[in-house]
C-alpha positions in Angstrom: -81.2 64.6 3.3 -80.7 61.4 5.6 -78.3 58.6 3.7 -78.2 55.1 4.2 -75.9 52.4 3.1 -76.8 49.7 0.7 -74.6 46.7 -0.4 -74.3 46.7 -4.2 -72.7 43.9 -6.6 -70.9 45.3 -9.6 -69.1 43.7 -12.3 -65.4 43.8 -11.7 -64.6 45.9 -14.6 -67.0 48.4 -13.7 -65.1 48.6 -9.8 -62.3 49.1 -11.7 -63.3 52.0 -13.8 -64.7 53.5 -10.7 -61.6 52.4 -9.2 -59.7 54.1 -11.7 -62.0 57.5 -11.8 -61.4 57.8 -7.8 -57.6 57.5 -8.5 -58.0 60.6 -11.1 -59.9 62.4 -8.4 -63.0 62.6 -10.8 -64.7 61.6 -7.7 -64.2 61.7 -4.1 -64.9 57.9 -3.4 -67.1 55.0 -5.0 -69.8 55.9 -2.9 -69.8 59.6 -4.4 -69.8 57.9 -8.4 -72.5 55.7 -7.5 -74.6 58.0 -5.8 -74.4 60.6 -8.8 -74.9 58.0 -11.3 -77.8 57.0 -9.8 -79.3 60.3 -9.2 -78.4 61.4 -13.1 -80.6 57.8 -14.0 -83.7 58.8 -11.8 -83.6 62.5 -13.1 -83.3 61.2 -16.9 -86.4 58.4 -16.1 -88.8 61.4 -14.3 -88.2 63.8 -17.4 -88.8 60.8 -19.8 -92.0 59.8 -18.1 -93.1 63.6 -18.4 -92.8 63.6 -21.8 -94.7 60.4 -22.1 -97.7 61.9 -20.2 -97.4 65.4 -22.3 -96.9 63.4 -25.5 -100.6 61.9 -24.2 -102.2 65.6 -24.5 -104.6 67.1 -26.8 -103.3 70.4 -28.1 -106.7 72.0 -29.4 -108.8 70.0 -26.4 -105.7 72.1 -23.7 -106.2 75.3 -25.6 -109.6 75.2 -25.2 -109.6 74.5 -21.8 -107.3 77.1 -21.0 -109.6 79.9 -22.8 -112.1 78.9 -21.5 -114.1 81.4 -19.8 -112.0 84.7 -21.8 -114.8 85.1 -23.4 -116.2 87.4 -20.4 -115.8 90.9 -20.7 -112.5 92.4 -19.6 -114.5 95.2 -17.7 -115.9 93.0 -15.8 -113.2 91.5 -14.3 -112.0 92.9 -10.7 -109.5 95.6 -10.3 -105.9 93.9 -8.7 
């Protein structure tokens, strides 16, 4: 994946938390703290907003849908 540089403003007490996190060797550089917190914040939001859109579905209407046809004769069905 292709990376490209952005300039960010931060509050000063959050440069010097990453500051401070570098120096413990929690991470490599501020770059590599932002770019994971950021990543961990996108994943969190895309999960969230598929549970929004499952929370939106109708159990007995999906059900039905997915049984729908079974009522067919096994027999009938092809050999794999």
């Amino acid at each position: 994946m292709g990376k490209e540089k952005i300039a960010i403003t931060l509050d000063e007490e959050f440069v010097g938390e990453l500051d401070r996190l570098v120096m413990e060797h929690t991470f490599q550089s501020r770059s590599q703290a932002i770019q994971e917190a950021v990543s961990e914040k996108l994943l969190r939001m895309k999960r969230s907003r598929l549970a929004v859109e499952c929370a939106k579905l109708e159990p007995e209407f999906e059900k039905a849908m997915a049984e729908e046809g079974l009522t067919e004769d096994v027999s009938q069905w092809p050999q794999y």
